[in-house]
N, C-alpha and C positions, 0 to 999 in steps of 0.2 A: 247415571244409571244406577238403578236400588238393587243390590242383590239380595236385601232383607227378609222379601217375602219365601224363598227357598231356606234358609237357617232352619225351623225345626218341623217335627210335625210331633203331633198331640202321640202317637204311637212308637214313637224312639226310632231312633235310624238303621235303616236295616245295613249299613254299612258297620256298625257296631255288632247286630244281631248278628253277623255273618264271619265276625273276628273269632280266630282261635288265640289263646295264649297261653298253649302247652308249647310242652318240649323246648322252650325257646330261652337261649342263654341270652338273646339282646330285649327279649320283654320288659317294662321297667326300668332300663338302665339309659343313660344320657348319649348320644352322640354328641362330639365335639368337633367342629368341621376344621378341618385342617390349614393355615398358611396354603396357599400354592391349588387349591383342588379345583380351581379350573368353571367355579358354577357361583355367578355373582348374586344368586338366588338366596344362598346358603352362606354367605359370607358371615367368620364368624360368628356363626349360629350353634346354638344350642339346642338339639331335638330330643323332644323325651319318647320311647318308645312304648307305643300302647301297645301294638302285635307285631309280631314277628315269626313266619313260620316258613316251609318249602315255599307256599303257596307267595308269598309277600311278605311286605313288609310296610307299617304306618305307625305315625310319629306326630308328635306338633313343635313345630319350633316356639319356644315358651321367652325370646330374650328378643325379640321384636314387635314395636307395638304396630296396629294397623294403619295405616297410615292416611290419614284423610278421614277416620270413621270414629265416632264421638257416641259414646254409651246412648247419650240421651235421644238420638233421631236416631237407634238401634230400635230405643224402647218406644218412640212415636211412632215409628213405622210399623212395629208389631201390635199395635196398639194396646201396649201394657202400662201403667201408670206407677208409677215411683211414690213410695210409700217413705212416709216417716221416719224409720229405721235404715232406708237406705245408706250402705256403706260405699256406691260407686263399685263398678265392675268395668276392669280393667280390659282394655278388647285388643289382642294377638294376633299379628299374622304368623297362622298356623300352619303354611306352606303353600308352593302353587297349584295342589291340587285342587279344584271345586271351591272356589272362591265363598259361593253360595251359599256351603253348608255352615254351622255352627257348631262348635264343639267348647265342652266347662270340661276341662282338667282340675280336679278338686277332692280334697282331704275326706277321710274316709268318717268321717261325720255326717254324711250324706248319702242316703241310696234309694233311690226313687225306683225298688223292685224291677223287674227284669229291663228298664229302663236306664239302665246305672251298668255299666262294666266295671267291675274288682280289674283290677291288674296286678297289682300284687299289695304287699302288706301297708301303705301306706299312699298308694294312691285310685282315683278311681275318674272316671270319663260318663259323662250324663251328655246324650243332644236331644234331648226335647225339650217343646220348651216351658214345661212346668217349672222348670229348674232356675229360669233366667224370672220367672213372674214372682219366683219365692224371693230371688236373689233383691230383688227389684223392691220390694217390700221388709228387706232386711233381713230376708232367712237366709237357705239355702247354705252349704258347705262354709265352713270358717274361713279356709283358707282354697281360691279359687282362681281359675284362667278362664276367659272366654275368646277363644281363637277359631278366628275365620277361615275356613282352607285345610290345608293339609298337607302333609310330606309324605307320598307314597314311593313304593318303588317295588319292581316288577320279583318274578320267582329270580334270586341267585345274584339280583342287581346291587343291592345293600354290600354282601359280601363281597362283589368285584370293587365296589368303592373302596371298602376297608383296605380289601388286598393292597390297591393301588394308594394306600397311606393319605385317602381321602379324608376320614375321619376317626377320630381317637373314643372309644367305648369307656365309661365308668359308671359307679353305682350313681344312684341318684338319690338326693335330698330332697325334702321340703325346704330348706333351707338355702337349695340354690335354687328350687322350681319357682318357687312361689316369691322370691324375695323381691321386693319393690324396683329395688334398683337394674333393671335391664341390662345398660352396658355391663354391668359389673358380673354376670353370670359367666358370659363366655372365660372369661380369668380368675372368678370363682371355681368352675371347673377345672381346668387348669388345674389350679394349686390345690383341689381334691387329692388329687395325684402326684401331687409333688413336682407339679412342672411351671418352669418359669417363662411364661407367653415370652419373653425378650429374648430367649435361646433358645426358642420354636423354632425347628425350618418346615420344607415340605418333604424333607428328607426320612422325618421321624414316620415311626411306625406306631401302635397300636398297642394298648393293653387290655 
């Protein structure tokens, strides 16, 4: 089954259009899911958060690759063609929301006008699909994520996680977003913070 043909549309996703990312101390910043929390979903994952407000909250997990889905029958299907320059784009599963959709997590070297969410000082979120046709041809953002899906969660749900020492909040890099190596983010974050994943429990809490 393709869920290819849902990934973009020519006018940006109104799931984006419809993001706020005021007022919000978890905007920008990484989720690190905790030892113990209970959602094999999320195991060891790393979520970077694009909005967070009363209303929800939505994130891409950025340290899992998708599993069974190969850039190039991404771009056959979409019918885009791979240019010269192509550097290869890396394809995430960005959580279990909406398998379907598509979203580039990517360096602010790129903004395809009200097509493009800013989130904050050094990163920015594009889902249509100009973005993947440039990428495809060698342009598009330097530094970039293209992940399927999505990690949502409802008005108050994020925070009940935290409370219950689900997940540990820190700033976030390009250096741990974007860094090639997968496994090695979840204990890159980690040691953001000074923590040693070997004397993790499910006990710890939150910073």
């Amino acid at each position: 089954m393709s869920v290819l043909p849902h990934l973009y549309n020519r006018r940006g996703s109104a799931l984006i259009r419809g993001m706020s990312t005021d007022s919000s101390e978890l905007t920008g910043k990484l989720l690190i899911a905790m030892p113990g929390m209970g959602d094999p979903r999320f195991d060891k994952s790393v979520v970077y958060m694009c909005a967070h407000s009363p209303d929800g909250s939505m994130g891409l997990i950025v340290n899992k690759p998708a599993s069974g889905v190969k850039m190039d029958d991404l771009l056959k299907q979409l019918k885009i063609e791979k240019g010269p320059g192509n550097r290869g784009i890396r394809v995430h599963y960005g959580g279990p929301v909406e398998h379907g959709r598509g979203f580039v997590l990517h360096s602010l070297d790129y903004d395809s006008n009200d097509s493009t969410m800013t989130v904050d000082g050094q990163f920015g979120m594009t889902a249509t699909l100009d973005i993947l046709q440039e990428m495809a041809q060698g342009g598009g953002p330097d530094q970039r994520i293209l992940a399927l899906g999505y990690s949502g969660w409802g008005p108050g749900q994020l925070e009940a996680e935290i409370q219950r020492n689900g997940w540990l909040t820190c700033d976030a890099t390009p250096e741990i977003v974007f860094a090639r190596d997968n496994a090695a983010k979840w204990t890159a974050a980690l040691a953001s913070m000074g923590i040693d994943p070997l004397l993790l429990s499910s006990e710890a809490g939150h910073a």
